[in-house]
KOLNU-577008 format. One record per residue (C-alpha): residue in three letters; residue number from 1; x, y, z. Coordinates in steps of 0.25 Angstrom, whole numbers, plus 5000, padded with zeros to 4 digits. Layout:
<rec residu="ALA" num="NUM" c1="X" c2="Y" c3="Z"/>
...
// end
This chain:
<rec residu="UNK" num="1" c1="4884" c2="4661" c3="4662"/>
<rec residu="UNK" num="2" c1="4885" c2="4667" c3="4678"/>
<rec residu="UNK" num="3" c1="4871" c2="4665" c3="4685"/>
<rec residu="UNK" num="4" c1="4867" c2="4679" c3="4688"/>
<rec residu="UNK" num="5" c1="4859" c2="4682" c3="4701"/>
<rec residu="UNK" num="6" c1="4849" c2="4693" c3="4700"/>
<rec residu="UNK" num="7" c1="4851" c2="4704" c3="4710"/>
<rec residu="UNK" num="8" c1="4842" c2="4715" c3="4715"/>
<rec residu="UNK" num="9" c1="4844" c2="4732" c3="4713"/>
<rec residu="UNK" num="10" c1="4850" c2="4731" c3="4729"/>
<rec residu="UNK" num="11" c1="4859" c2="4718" c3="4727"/>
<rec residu="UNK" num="12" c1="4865" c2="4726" c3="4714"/>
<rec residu="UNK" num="13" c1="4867" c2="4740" c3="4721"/>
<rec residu="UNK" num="14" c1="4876" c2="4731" c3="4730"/>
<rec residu="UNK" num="15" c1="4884" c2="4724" c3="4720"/>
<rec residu="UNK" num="16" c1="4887" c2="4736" c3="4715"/>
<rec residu="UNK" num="17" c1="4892" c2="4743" c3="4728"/>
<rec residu="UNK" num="18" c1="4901" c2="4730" c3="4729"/>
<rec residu="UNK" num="19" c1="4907" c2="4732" c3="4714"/>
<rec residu="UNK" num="20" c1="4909" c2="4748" c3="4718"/>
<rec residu="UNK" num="21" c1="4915" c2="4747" c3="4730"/>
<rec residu="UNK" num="22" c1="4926" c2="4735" c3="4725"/>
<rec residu="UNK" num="23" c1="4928" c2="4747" c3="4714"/>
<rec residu="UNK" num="24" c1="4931" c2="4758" c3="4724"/>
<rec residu="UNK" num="25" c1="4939" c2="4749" c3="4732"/>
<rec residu="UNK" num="26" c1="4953" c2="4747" c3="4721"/>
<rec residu="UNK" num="27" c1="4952" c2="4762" c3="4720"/>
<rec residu="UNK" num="28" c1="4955" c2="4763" c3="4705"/>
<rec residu="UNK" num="29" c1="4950" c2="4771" c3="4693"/>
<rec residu="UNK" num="30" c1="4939" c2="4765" c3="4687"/>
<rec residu="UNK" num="31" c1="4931" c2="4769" c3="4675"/>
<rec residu="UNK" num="32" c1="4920" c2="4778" c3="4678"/>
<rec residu="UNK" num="33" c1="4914" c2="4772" c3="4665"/>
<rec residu="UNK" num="34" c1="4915" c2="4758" c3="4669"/>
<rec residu="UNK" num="35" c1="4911" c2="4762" c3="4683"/>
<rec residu="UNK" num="36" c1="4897" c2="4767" c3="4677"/>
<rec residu="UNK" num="37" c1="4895" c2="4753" c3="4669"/>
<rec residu="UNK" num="38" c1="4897" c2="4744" c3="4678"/>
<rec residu="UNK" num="39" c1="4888" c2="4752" c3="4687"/>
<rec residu="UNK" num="40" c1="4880" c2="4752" c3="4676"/>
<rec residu="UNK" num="41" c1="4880" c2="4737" c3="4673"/>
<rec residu="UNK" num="42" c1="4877" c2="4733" c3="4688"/>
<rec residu="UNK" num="43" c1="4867" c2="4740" c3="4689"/>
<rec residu="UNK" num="44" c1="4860" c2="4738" c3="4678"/>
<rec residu="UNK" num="45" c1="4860" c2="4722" c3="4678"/>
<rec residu="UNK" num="46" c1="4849" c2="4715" c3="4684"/>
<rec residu="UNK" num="47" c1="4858" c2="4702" c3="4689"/>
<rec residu="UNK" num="48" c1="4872" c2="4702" c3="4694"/>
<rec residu="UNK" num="49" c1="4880" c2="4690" c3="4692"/>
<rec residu="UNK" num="50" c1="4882" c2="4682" c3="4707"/>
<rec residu="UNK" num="51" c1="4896" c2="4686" c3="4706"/>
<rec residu="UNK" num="52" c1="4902" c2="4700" c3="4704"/>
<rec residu="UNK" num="53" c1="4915" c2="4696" c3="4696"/>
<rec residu="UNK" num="54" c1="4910" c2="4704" c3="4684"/>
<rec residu="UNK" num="55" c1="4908" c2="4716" c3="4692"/>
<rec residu="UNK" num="56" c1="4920" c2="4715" c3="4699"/>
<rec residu="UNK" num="57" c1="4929" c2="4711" c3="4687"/>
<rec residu="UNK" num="58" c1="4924" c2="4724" c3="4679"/>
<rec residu="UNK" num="59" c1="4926" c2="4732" c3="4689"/>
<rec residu="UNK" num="60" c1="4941" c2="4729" c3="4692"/>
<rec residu="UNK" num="61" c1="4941" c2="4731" c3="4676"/>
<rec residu="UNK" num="62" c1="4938" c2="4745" c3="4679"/>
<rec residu="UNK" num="63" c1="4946" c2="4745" c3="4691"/>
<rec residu="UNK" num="64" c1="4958" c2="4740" c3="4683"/>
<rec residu="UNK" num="65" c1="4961" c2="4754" c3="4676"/>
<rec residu="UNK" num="66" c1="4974" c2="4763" c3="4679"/>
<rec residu="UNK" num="67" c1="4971" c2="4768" c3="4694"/>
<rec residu="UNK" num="68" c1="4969" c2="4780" c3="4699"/>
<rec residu="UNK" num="69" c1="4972" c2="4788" c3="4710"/>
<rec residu="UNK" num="70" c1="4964" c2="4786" c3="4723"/>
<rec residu="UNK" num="71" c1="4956" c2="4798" c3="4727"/>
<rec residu="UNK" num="72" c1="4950" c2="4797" c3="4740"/>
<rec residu="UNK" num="73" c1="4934" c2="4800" c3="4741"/>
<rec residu="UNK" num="74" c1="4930" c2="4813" c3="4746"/>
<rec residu="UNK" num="75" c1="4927" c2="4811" c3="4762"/>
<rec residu="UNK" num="76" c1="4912" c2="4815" c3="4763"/>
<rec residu="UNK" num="77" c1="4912" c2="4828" c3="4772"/>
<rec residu="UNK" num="78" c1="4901" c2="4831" c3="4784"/>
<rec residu="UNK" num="79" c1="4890" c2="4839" c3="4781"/>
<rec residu="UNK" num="80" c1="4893" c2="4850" c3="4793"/>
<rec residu="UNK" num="81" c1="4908" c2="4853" c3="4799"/>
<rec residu="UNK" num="82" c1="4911" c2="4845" c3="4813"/>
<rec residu="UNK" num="83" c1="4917" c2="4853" c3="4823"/>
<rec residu="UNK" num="84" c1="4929" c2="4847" c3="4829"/>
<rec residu="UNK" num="85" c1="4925" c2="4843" c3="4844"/>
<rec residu="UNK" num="86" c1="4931" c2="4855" c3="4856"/>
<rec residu="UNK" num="87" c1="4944" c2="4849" c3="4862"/>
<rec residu="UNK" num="88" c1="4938" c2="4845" c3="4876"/>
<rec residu="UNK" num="89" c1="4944" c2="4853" c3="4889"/>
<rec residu="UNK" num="90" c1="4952" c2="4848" c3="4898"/>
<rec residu="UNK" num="91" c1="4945" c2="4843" c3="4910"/>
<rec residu="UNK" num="92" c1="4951" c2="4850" c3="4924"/>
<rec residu="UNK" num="93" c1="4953" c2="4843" c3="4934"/>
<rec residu="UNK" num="94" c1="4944" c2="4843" c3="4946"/>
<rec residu="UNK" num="95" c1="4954" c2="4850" c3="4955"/>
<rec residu="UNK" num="96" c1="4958" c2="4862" c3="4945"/>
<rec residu="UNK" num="97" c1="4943" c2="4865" c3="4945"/>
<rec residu="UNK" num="98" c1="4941" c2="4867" c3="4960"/>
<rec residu="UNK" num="99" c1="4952" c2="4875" c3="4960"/>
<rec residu="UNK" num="100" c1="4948" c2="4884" c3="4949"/>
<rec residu="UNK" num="101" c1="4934" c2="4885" c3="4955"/>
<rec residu="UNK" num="102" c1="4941" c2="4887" c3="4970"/>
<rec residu="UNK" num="103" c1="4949" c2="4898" c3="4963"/>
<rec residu="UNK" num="104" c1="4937" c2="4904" c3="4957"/>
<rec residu="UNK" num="105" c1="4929" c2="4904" c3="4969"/>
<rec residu="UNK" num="106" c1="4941" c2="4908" c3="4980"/>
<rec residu="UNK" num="107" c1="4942" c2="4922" c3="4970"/>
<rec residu="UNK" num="108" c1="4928" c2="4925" c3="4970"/>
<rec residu="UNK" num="109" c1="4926" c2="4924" c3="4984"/>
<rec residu="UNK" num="110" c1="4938" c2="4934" c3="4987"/>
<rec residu="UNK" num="111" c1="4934" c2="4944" c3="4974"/>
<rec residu="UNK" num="112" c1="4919" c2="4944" c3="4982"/>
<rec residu="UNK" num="113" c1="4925" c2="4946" c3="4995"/>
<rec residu="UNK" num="114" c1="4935" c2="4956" c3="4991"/>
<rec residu="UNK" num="115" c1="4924" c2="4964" c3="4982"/>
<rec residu="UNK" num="116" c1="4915" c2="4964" c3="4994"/>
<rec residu="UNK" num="117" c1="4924" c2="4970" c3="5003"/>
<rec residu="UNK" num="118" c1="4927" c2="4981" c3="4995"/>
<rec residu="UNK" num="119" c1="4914" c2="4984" c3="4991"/>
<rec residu="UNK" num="120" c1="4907" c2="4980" c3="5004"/>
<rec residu="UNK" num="121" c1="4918" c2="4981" c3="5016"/>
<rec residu="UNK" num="122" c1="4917" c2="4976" c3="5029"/>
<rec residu="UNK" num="123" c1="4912" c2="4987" c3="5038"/>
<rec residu="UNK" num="124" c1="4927" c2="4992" c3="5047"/>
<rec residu="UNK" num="125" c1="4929" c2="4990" c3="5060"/>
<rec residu="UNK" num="126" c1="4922" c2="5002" c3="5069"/>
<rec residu="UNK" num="127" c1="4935" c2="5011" c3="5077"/>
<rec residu="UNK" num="128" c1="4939" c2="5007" c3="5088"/>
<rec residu="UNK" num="129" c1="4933" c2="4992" c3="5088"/>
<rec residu="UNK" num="130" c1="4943" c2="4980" c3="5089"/>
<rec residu="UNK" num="131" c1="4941" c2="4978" c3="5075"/>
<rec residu="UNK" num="132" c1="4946" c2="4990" c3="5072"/>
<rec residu="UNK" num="133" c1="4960" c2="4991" c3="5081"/>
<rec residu="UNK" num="134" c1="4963" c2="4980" c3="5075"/>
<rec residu="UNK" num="135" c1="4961" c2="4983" c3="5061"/>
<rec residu="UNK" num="136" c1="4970" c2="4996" c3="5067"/>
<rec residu="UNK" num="137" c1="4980" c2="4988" c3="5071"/>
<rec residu="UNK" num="138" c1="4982" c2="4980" c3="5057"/>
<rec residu="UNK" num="139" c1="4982" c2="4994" c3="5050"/>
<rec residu="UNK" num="140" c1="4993" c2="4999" c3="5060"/>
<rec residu="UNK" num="141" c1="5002" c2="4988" c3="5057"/>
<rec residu="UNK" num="142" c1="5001" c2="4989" c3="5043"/>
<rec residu="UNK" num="143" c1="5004" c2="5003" c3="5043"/>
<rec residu="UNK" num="144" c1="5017" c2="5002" c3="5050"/>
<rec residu="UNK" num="145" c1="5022" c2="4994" c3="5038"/>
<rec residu="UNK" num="146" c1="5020" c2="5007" c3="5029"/>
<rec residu="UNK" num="147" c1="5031" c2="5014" c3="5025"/>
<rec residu="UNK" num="148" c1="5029" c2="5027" c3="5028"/>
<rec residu="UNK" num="149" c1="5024" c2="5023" c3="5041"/>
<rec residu="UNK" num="150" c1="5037" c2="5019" c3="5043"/>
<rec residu="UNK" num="151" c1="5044" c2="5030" c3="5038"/>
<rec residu="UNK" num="152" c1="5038" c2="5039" c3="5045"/>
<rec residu="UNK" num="153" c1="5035" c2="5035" c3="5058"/>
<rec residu="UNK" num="154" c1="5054" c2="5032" c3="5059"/>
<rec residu="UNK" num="155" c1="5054" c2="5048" c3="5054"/>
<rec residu="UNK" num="156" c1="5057" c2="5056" c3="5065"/>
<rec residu="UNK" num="157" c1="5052" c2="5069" c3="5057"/>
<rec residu="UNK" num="158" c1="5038" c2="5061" c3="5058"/>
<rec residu="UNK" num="159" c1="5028" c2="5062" c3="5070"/>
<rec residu="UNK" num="160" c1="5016" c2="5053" c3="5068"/>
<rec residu="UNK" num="161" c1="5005" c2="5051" c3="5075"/>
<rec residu="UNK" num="162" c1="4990" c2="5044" c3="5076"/>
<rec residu="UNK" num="163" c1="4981" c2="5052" c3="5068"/>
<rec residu="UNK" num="164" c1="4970" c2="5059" c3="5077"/>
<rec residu="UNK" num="165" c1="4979" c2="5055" c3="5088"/>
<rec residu="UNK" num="166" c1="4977" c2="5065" c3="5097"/>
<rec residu="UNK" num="167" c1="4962" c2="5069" c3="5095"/>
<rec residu="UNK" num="168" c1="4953" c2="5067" c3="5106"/>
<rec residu="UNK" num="169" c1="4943" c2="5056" c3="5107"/>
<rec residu="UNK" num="170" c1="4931" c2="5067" c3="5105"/>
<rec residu="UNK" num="171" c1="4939" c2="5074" c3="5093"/>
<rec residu="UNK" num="172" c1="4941" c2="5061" c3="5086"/>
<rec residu="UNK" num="173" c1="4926" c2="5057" c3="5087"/>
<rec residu="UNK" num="174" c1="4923" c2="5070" c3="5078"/>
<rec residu="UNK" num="175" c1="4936" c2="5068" c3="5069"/>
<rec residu="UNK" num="176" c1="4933" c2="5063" c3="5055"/>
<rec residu="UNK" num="177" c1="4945" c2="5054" c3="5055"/>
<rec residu="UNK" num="178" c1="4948" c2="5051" c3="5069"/>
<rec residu="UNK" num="179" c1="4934" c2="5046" c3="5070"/>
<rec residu="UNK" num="180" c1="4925" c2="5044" c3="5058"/>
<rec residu="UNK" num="181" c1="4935" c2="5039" c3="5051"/>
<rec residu="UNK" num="182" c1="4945" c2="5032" c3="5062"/>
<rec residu="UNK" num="183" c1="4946" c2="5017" c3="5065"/>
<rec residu="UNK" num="184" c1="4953" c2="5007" c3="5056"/>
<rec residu="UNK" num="185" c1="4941" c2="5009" c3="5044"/>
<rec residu="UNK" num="186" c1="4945" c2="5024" c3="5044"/>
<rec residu="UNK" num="187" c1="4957" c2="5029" c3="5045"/>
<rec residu="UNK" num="188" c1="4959" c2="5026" c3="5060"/>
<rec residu="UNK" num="189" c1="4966" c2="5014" c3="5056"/>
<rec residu="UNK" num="190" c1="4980" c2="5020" c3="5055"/>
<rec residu="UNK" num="191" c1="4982" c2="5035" c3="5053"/>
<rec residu="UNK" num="192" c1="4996" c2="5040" c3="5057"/>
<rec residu="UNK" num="193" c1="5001" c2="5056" c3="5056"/>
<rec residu="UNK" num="194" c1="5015" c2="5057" c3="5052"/>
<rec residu="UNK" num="195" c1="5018" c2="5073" c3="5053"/>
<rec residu="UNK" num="196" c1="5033" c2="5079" c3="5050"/>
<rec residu="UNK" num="197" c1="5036" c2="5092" c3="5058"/>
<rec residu="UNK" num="198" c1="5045" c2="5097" c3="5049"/>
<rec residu="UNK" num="199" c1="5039" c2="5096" c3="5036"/>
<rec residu="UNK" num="200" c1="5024" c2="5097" c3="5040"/>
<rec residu="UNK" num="201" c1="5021" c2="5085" c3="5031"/>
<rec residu="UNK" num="202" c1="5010" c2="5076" c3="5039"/>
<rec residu="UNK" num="203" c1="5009" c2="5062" c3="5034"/>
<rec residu="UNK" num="204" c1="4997" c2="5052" c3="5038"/>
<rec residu="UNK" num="205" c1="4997" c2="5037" c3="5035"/>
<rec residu="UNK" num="206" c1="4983" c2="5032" c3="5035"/>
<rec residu="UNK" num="207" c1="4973" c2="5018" c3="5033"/>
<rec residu="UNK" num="208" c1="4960" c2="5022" c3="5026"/>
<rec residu="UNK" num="209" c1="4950" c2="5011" c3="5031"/>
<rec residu="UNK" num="210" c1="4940" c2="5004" c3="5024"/>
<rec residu="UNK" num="211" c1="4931" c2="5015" c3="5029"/>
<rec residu="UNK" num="212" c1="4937" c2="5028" c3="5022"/>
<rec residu="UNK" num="213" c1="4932" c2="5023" c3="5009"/>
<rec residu="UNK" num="214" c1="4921" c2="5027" c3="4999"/>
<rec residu="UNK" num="215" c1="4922" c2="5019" c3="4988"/>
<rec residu="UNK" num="216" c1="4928" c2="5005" c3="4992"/>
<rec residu="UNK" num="217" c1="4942" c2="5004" c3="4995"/>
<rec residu="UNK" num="218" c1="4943" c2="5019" c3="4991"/>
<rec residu="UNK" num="219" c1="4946" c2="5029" c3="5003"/>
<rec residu="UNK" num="220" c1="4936" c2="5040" c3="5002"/>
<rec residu="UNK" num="221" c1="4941" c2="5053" c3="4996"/>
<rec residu="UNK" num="222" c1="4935" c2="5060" c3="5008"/>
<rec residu="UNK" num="223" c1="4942" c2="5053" c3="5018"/>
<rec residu="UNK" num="224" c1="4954" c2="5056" c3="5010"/>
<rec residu="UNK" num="225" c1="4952" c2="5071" c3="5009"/>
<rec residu="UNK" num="226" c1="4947" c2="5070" c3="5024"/>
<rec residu="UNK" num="227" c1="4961" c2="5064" c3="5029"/>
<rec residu="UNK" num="228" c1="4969" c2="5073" c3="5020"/>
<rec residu="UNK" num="229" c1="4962" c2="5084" c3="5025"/>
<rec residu="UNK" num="230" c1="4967" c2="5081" c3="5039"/>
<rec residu="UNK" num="231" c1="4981" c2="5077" c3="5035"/>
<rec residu="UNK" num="232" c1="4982" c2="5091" c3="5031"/>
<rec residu="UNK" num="233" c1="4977" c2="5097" c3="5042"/>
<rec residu="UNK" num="234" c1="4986" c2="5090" c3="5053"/>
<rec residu="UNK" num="235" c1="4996" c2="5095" c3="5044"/>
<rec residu="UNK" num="236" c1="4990" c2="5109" c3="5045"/>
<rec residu="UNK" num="237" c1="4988" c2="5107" c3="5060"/>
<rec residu="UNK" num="238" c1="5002" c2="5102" c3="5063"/>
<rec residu="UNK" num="239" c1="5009" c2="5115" c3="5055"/>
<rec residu="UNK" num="240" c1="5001" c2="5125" c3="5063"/>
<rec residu="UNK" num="241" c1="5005" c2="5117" c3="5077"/>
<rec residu="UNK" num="242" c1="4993" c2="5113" c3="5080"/>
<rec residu="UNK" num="243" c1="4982" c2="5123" c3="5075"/>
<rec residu="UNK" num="244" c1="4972" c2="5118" c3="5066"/>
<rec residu="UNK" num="245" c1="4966" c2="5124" c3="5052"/>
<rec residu="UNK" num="246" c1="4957" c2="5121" c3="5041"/>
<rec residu="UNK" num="247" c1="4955" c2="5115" c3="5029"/>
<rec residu="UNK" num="248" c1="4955" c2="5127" c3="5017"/>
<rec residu="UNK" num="249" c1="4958" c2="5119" c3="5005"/>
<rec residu="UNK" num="250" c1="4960" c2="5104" c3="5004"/>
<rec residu="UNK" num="251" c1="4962" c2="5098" c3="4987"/>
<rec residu="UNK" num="252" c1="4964" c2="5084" c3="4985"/>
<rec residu="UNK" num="253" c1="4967" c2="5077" c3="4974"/>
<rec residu="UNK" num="254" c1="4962" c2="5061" c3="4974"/>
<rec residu="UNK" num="255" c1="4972" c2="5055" c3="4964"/>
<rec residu="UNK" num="256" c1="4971" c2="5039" c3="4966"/>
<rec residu="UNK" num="257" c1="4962" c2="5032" c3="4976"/>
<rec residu="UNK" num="258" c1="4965" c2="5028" c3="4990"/>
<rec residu="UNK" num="259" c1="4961" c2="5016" c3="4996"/>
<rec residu="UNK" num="260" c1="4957" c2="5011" c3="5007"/>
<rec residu="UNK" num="261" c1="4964" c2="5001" c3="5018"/>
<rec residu="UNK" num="262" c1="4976" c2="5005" c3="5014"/>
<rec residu="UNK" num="263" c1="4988" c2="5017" c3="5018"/>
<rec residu="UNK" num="264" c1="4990" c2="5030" c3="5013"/>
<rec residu="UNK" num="265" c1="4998" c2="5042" c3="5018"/>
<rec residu="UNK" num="266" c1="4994" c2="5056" c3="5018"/>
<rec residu="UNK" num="267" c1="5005" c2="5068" c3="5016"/>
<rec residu="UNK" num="268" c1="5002" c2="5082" c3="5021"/>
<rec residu="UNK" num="269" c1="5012" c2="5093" c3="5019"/>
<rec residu="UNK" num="270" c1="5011" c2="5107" c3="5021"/>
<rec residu="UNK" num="271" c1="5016" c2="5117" c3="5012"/>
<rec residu="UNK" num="272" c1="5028" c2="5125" c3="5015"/>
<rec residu="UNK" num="273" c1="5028" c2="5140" c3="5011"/>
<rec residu="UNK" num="274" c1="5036" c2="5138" c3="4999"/>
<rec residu="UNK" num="275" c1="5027" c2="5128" c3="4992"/>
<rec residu="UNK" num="276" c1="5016" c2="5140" c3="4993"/>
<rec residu="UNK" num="277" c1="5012" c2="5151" c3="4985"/>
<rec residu="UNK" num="278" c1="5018" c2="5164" c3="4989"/>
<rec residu="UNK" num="279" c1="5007" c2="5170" c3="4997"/>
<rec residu="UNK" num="280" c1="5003" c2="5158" c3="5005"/>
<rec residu="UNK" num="281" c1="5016" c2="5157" c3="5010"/>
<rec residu="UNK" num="282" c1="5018" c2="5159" c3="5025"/>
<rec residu="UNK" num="283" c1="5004" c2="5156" c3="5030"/>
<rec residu="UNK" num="284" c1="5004" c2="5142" c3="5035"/>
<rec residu="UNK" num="285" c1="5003" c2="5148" c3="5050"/>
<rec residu="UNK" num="286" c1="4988" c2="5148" c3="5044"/>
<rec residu="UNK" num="287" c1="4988" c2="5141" c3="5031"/>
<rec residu="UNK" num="288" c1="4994" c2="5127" c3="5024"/>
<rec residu="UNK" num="289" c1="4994" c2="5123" c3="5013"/>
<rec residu="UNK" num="290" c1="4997" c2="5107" c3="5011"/>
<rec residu="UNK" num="291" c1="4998" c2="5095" c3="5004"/>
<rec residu="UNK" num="292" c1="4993" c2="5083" c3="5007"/>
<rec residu="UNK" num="293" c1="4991" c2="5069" c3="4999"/>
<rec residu="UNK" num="294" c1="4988" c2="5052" c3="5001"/>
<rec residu="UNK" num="295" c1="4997" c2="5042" c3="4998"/>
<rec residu="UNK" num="296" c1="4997" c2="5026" c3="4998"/>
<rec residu="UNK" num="297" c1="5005" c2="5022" c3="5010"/>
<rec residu="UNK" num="298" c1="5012" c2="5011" c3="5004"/>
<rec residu="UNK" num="299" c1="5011" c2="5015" c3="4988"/>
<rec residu="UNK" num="300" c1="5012" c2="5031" c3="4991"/>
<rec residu="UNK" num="301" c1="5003" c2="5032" c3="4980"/>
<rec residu="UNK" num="302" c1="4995" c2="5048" c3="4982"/>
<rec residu="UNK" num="303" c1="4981" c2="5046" c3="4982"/>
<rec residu="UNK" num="304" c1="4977" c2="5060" c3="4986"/>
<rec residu="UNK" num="305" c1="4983" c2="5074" c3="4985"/>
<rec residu="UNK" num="306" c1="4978" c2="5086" c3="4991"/>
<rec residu="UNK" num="307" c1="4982" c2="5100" c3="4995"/>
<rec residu="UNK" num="308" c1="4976" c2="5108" c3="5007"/>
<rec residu="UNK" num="309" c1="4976" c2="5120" c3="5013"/>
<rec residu="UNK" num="310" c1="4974" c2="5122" c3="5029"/>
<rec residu="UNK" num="311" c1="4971" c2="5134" c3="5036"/>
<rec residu="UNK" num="312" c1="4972" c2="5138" c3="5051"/>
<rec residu="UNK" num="313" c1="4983" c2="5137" c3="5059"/>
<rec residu="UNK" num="314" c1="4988" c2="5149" c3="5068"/>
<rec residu="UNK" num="315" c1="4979" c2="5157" c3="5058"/>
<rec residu="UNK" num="316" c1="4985" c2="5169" c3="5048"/>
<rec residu="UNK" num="317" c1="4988" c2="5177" c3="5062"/>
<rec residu="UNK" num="318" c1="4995" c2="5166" c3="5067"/>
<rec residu="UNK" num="319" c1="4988" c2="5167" c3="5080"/>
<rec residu="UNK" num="320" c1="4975" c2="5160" c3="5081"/>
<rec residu="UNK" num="321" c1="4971" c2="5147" c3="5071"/>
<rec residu="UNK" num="322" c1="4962" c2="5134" c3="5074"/>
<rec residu="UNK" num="323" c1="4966" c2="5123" c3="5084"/>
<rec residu="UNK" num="324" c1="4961" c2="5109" c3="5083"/>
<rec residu="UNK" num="325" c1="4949" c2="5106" c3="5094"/>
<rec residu="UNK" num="326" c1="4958" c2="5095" c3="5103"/>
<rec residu="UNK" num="327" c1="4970" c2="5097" c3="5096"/>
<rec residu="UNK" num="328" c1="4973" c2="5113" c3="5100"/>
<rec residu="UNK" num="329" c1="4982" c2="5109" c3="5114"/>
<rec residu="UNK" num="330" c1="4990" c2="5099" c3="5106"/>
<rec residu="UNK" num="331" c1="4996" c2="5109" c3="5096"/>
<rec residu="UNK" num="332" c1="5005" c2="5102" c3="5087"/>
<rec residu="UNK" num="333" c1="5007" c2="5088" c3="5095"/>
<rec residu="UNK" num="334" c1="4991" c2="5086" c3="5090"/>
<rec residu="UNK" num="335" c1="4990" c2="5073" c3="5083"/>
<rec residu="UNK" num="336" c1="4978" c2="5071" c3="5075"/>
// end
């Protein structure tokens, strides 16, 4: 008879593992039946014999059935869903950073700078300082790139002259143009008459300076109505052969903005008689009608057009009219 040795409950809940675990490990069909009894049986005996043939040997007897196929035990799933880790970024390199940040900084500074002088410009040279010949030197070589500068001035049908050319210093100190408005700020900087004999038609190529505007960049509509008014008097002036007249009507039509620091060329042109009405022909002794507009010198984009109506001249007798105050001895070799 095999000497038994008395075990306790925890030596016998380890026997038991073993004897499972050798079970699970040929991965057979076994009896759920025989399972249970031999369970049973182990657990239920106070003592275990020293070895575990019996144990083992019944349980190859249950494992020695027809097998079965192997199904592979349900993974045990987490509790909460992991979130798969970000792909990390690629570190830069030290250099393409300070070149980004360089960038960066380099277009702020000229953004800033560039705001603040539009919105804040320097204060222009005063007329007549050295700052300002020379800012009217720069502004005369540029216009003699223009075309129409240069198209003009090889015309022989075209005189041309200074505007306010032959005003006297005292007249030019009252003129609005000549003098409130003249240096290189104004419209001093370059301000050339272009006037056809035969046709009547007065063209004037001017700079607008960065003092002609009222809001930034944007020449001042009264500067503009102020200039086209005078463009259409000198051609008034110059049709009656020297002798003044007045404003009667002046319309305009603002139909794009102009802008400051840059070119633009104003076109006058009298009316003949058969562009009139029947019963306003024949008076331009006294009366002209014109029409007048503002082009972009280098685009010829219209940004002003206007119609005016000048009287005067040798008067409806023919005989009397106004003459200009400096201007009356010069007749029609008056330059202003």
């Amino acid at each position: 008879m095999a000497s038994r040795i008395r075990y306790n409950p925890q030596q016998q809940r380890r026997v038991l593992a073993v004897a499972l675990a050798q079970a699970s490990s040929a991965t057979p069909r076994a009896s759920l039946i025989g399972s249970r009894a031999l369970v049973s049986q182990i657990t239920s005996c106070k003592t275990l014999p020293t070895t575990c043939a019996p144990v083992t040997r019944q349980i190859r007897l249950f494992s020695s059935s027809q097998s079965w196929r192997q199904i592979e035990p349900p993974q045990p799933q987490p509790l909460y869903p992991q979130a798969e880790p970000a792909p990390q970024p690629k570190k830069r390199g030290r250099v393409w950073k300070i070149i980004g940040y360089g960038s960066l900084l380099l277009f702020g500074a000229f953004f800033g700078l560039g705001f603040r002088a539009l919105v804040s410009p320097p204060p222009p040279p005063e007329p007549g300082s050295k700052l300002d010949l020379m800012e009217t030197k720069i502004i005369h070589r540029q216009a003699e790139h223009l075309k129409i500068v240069q198209e003009l001035s090889a015309d022989p049908a075209w005189e041309s002259w200074d505007a306010y050319e032959t005003l006297s210093p005292e007249h030019r100190k009252q003129h609005i143009s000549a003098g409130a408005m003249g240096g290189s700020k104004g419209i001093g900087g370059y301000h050339r008459v272009f006037y056809n004999k035969d046709t009547g038609e007065c063209v004037s190529v001017i700079f607008f300076g960065p003092a002609t505007t009222g809001w930034p960049g944007v020449v001042h509509g009264g500067c503009l109505a102020t200039l086209l008014d005078e463009s259409c008097g000198r051609a008034a002036f110059k049709k009656w052969g020297g002798r003044s007249g007045l404003t009667a009507n002046l319309k305009l039509n603002y139909v794009s903005t102009t802008n400051a620091t840059k070119f633009y060329v104003i076109r006058v042109k009298p009316r003949s008689d058969e562009e009139l009405p029947e019963e306003e022909r024949g008076k331009s002794h006294y009366k002209i009608f014109l029409d007048a507009s503002v082009h972009d010198a280098k685009t010829g984009k219209a940004t002003v057009v206007a119609e005016a109506l000048f009287v005067g001249g040798k008067g409806k007798s023919g005989k009397g009219g106004l003459t200009v105050g400096g201007l009356a001895d010069q007749g029609e070799n008056a330059r202003f």
